[in-house]
C-alpha positions, 0 to 999 in steps of 0.5 A: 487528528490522534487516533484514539486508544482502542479498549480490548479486553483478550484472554490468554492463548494456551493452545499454540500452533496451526491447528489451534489457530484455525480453530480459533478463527473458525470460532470467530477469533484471530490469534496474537501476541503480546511483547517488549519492554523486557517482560514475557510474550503473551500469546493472546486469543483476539475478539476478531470482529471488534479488532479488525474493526479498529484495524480498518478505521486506522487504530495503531494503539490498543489498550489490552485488558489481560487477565484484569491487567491492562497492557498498552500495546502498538500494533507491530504486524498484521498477517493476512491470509494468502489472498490478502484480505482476511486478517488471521494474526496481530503483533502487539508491542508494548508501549509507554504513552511518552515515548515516540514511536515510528509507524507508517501511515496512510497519505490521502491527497485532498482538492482538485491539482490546478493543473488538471484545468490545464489537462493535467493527470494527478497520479499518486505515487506514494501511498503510505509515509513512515513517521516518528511521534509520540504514541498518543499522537499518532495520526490516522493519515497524512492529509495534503492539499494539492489544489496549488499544482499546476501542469507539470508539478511534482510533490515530495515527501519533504513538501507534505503538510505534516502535524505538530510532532510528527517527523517523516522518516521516509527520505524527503526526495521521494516522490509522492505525487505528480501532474503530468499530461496523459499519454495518449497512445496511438491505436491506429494500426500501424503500417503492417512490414511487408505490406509489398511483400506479395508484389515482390514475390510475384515480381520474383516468381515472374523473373524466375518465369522470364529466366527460365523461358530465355533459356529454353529459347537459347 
């Protein structure tokens, strides 16, 4: 299913750099720009509450409303701060609706592996795909079923069911999933090295006790 085109509306950004920013953020904004197609960059002042929340539901599209004029935009990157979970910067590329376009998206692995019946793990190794479609197309995830992998089984990139239009990008040999068998590691303790090493130094120290009385003796 296309995710559909997301309606913003953003105001210019006439303050630039990290402090301005910041107080942007404070206020409950996020920073961005907008470029491509030849024409001027735009830094934009974001509505963070509303575009974080298109963020999390997957939108790639947004129809940006600027200054009256509309500007339909891919997003290109989001920054994060350092820890990783606060949005704090958007890119947006400009974009004709016609045109294909590549973006990577989610893979979700769908069913229960036969295989797991069989005491068999599934283990995802692949979680996003980078694919080409057309902007108005542009999937919210890769959805497969993996109800047919038995014991053993190993699913590639080429082997994922793609939608009508889309073409993966990501090399087909890649291994998104696999059904193996767990590896149960032994926690018995093993035999600890030197275990006689007590004995074989009191049978040291009782021949250096029997040398040492035979010569006295002599």
């Amino acid at each position: 299913m296309a995710v559909s085109t997301a309606n913003v509306t953003v105001k210019k950004r006439d303050q630039l750099g990290s402090r301005a920013n910041k107080r942007l953020r404070d206020a409950g904004h996020l920073p961005g720009v907008v470029y491509g197609h030849k024409q001027d960059v735009i830094p934009v002042t974001l509505p963070k509450k509303e575009v974080v929340g298109y963020l999390n539901k997957g939108t790639h599209v947004f129809a940006l409303s600027i200054d009256g004029a509309t500007e339909n935009v891919l997003v290109k990157e989001v920054q994060y701060d350092h820890l990783g979970i606060e949005v704090i910067h958007v890119d947006f590329a400009r974009v004709d609706l016609n045109e294909r376009v590549e973006v990577t998206v989610p893979i979700e692995l769908k069913g229960e592996p036969k295989g797991e019946a069989d005491g068999g793990k599934l283990t995802q190794q692949l979680a996003d795909i980078e694919i080409e479609c057309l902007v108005t197309e542009i999937p919210d995830a890769i959805r497969h079923n993996v109800s047919d992998m038995g014991m053993d089984a190993v699913l590639h990139v080429k082997e994922l069911t793609l939608p009508a239009g889309v073409t993966a990008i990501t090399d087909g040999e890649v291994i998104v999933a696999m059904v193996r068998e767990p590896i149960v590691h032994d926690e018995t303790p093993a035999a600890v090295e030197g275990v006689a090493e007590p004995e074989v130094i009191g049978k040291k120290e009782k021949e250096e006790a029997e040398a040492a009385e035979a010569a006295k003796k002599k």
